[in-house]
C-alpha positions in Angstrom: -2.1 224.9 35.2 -4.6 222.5 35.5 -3.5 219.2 33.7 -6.7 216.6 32.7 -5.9 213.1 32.6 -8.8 211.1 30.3 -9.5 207.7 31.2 -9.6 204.9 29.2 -6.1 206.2 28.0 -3.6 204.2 26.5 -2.7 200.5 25.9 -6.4 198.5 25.1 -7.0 194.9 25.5 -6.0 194.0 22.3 -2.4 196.3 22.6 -1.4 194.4 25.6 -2.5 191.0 24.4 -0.1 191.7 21.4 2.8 193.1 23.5 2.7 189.8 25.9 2.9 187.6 23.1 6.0 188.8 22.2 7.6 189.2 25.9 6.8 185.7 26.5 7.7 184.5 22.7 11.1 186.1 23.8 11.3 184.3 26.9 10.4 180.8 25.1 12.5 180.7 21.7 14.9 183.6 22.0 16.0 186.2 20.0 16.1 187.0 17.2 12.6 187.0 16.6 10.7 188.3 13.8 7.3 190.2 13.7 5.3 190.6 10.9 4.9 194.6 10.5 5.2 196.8 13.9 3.5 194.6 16.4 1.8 197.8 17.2 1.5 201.1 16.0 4.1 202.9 18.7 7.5 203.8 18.1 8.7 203.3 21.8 7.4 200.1 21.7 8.8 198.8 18.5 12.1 200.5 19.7 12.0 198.5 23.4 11.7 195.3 21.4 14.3 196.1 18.9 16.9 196.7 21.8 15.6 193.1 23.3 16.2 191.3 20.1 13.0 191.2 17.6 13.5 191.9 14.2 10.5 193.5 12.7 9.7 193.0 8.6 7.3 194.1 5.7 8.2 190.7 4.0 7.8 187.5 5.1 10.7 185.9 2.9 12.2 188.4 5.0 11.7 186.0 7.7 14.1 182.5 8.2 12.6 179.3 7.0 12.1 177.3 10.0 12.0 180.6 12.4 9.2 181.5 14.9 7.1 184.6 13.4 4.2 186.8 15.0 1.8 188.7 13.2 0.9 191.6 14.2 -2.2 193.0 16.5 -3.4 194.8 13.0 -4.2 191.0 11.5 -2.8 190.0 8.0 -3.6 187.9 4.9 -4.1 184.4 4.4 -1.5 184.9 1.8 1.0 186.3 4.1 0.5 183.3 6.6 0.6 180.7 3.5 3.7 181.9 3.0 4.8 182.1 6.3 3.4 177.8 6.3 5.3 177.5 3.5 8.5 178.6 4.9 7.9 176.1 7.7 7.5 178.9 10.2 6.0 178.7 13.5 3.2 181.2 13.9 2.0 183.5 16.6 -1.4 185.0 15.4 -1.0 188.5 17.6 -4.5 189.5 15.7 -6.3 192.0 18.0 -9.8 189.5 18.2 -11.6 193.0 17.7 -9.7 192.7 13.8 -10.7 189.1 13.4 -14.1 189.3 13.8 -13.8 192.4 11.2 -11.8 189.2 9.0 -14.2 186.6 9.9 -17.4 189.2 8.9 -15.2 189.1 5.4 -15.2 186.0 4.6 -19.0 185.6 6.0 -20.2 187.9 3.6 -18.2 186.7 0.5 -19.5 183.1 0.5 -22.5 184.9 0.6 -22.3 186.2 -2.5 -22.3 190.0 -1.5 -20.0 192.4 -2.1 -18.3 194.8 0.5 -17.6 197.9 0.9 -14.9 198.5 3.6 -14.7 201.6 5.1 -11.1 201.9 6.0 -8.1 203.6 5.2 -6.3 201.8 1.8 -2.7 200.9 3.3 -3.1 200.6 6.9 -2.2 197.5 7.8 -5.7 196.7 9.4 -6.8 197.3 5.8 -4.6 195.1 3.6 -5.2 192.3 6.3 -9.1 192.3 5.6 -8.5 193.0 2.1 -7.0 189.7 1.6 -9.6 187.7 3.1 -11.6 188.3 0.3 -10.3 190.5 -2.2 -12.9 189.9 -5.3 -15.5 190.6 -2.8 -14.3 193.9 -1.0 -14.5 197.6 -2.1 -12.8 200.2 0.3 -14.2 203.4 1.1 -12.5 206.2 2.4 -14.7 208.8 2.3 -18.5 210.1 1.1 -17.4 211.1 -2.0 -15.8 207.5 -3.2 -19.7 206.5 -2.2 -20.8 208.3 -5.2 -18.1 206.5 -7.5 -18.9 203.5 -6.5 -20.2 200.7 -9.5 -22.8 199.2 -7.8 -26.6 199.1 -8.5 -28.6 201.7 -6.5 -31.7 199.1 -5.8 -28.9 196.3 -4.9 -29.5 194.1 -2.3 -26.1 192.1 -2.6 -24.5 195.4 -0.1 -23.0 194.8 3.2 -20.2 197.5 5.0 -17.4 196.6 7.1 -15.1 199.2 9.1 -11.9 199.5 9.9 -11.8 198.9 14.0 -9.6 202.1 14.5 -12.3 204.9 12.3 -13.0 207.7 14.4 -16.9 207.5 14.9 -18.3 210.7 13.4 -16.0 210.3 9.7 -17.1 206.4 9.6 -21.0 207.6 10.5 -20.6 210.2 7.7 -19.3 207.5 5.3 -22.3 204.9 6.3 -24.9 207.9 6.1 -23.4 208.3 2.3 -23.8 204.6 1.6 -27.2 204.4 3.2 -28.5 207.1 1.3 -27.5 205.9 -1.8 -28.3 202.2 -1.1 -30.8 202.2 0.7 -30.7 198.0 0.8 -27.0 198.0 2.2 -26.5 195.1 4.9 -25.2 196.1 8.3 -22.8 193.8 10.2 -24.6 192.5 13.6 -22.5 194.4 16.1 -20.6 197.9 15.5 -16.7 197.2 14.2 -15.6 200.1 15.8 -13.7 198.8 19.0 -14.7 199.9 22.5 -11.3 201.0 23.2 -11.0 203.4 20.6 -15.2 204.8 20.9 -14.2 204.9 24.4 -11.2 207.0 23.9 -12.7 209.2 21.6 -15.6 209.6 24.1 -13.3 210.8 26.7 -11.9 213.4 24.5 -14.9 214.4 23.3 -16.2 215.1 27.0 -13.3 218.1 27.5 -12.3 218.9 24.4 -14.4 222.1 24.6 -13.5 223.1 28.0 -10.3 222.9 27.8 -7.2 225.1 26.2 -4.8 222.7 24.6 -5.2 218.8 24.2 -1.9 216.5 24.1 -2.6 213.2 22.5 0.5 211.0 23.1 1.1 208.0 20.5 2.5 207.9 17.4 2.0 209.5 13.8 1.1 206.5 12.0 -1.2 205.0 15.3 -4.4 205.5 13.4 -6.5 206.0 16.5 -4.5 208.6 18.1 -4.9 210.7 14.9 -8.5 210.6 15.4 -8.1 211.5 18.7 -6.3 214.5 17.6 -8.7 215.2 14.7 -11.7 215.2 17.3 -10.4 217.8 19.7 -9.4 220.1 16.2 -13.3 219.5 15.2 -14.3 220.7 18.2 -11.9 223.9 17.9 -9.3 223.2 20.3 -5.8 223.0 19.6 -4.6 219.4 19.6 -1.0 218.5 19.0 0.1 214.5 18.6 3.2 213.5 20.3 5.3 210.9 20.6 6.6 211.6 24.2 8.0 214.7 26.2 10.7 216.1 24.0 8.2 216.8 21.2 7.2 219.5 23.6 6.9 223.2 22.7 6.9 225.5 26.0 5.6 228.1 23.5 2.2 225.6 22.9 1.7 226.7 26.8 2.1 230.4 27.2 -1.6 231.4 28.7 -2.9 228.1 28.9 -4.9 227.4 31.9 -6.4 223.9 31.0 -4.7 221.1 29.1 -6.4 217.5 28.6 -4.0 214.6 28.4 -5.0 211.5 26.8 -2.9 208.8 25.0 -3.9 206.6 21.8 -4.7 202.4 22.2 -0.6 202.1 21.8 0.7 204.2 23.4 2.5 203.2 26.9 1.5 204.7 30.2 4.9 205.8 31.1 5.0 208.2 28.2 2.1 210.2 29.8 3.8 210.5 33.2 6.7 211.8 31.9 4.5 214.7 30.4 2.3 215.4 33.3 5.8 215.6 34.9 7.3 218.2 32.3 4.2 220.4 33.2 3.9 219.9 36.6 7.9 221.0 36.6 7.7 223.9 34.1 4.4 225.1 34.5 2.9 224.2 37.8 0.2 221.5 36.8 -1.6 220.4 38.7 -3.0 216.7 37.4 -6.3 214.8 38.0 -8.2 212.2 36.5 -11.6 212.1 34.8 -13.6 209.1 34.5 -15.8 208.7 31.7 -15.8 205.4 30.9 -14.5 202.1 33.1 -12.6 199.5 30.7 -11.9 195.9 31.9 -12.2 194.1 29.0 -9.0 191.3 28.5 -7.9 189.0 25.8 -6.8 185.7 26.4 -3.5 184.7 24.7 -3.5 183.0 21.4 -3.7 179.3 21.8 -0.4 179.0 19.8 1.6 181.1 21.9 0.1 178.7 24.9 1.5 175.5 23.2 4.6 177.0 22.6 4.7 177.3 25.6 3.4 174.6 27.0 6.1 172.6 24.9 3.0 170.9 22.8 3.1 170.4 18.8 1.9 173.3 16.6 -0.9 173.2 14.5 -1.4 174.4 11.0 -2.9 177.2 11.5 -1.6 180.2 14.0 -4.7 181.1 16.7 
């Protein structure tokens, strides 16, 4: 068996920028430690940081007055960190920067007057985080055929559309085609939303996914980028199964298989993949090698209030 590995694969920028904040929040105040919502979308690594200590909530009265709280990489509300102020929390803004541009774009737009249409998935976190930048002002989209529900004047020019960071490229190109075509004066942020890690990721797929038997995309089922991972190879008519980590395996998936491709979503932790290339090296003979389609070195500072935590200097009133 020959065993693909895709590269970029795995943890982005903005995944490990989130998971350091909360090693070294550990090693400066303790445990336990609260995170708002899963720091990131990965059940291993949620689990790792419950065993350490961190408490993760959906509620921030969930959260201790005078406790140290981290939001998560997915961005939230500015009413969830008024409340978190109000509880006399100290914040950790774990906000992939990708997200708060997405959030800054938000706010741009709505002191402008215009009205938003955000194409996004209603409920992922991501989502409700933008949302509540500016929630007269935003619409979400979900798919072409909300476009054609949608209240707005065909000749408007008060348009502009936002994305979710984690769309896969093709659905959020069919949603913008649907809004172009029907408003044909729609603003377009200045830069794609779409982050590089997951265009990159879906590029990588998208380079074997037809010449290959079987892709394994490792992350978890509510990780929105490795479903479109998964959803890309299926497009593309080969059989893609999403898994958390070896013992979701089915031997039976590989019975004739000569070629599998092996890729892992923005959250998902290296070790994971090892583990399976193991498995089928041991059961099946594979043979692994890596493909290179894209070179990533993109890193994210930490957030200035994690540094002055630790640094030992006074918090502001704001989490960065």
């Amino acid at each position: 068996m020959r065993i693909i590995l895709a590269n970029p694969r795995g943890f982005c920028a903005g995944v490990n920028m989130a998971i350091q904040c909360v090693e070294e929040a550990i090693k400066i105040v303790g445990t336990p430690l609260y995170v708002y919502h899963e720091i990131v979308h990965n059940r291993h690594v949620v689990e790792r940081f419950v065993k350490e200590g961190v408490i993760f909530v959906d509620d921030i009265d969930e959260v201790p007055a005078d406790s140290t709280v981290i939001f998560s990489a997915h961005g939230v509300s500015p009413a969830v960190r008024n409340a978190a102020k109000a509880r006399g929390c100290t914040m950790i803004d774990a906000t992939c920067p990708l997200v708060t541009k997405v959030h800054m774009e938000a706010i741009r737009y709505a002191r402008q007057g215009l009205n938003i249409l955000l194409v996004g998935h209603a409920g992922h976190d991501e989502v409700v985080g933008t949302v509540g930048e500016a929630p007269d002002s935003i619409t979400i989209v979900e798919s072409p055929e909300d476009v054609a529900q949608l209240p707005f004047d065909e000749d408007s020019d008060k348009l502009v559309y936002l994305t979710q960071t984690t769309l896969s490229m093709d659905d959020a190109n069919n949603i913008i085609s649907a809004i172009k075509k029907r408003y044909p004066n729609v603003k377009a942020p200045p830069s794609e939303d779409i982050c590089y890690a997951t265009t990159n990721r879906q590029h990588a797929v998208r380079a074997h996914a037809q010449d290959v038997d079987i892709v394994l995309v490792v992350g978890s089922r509510n990780s929105s980028n490795s479903l479109r991972l998964t959803e890309i190879s299926q497009n593309d008519g080969t059989t893609s199964y999403l898994v958390d980590d070896k013992s979701e395996l089915d031997h039976r998936w590989f019975e004739g298989v000569d070629t599998v491709l092996v890729t892992a979503g923005a959250s998902a932790p290296e070790h994971l993949v090892q583990e399976i290339v193991d498995e089928l090296r041991n059961n099946f003979g594979g043979v692994a090698e890596d493909s290179h389609v894209v070179e990533e070195d993109m890193h994210f500072e930490l957030p200035i209030s994690l540094r002055r935590l630790r640094d030992g200097q006074p918090q502001n009133a704001a989490a960065n």
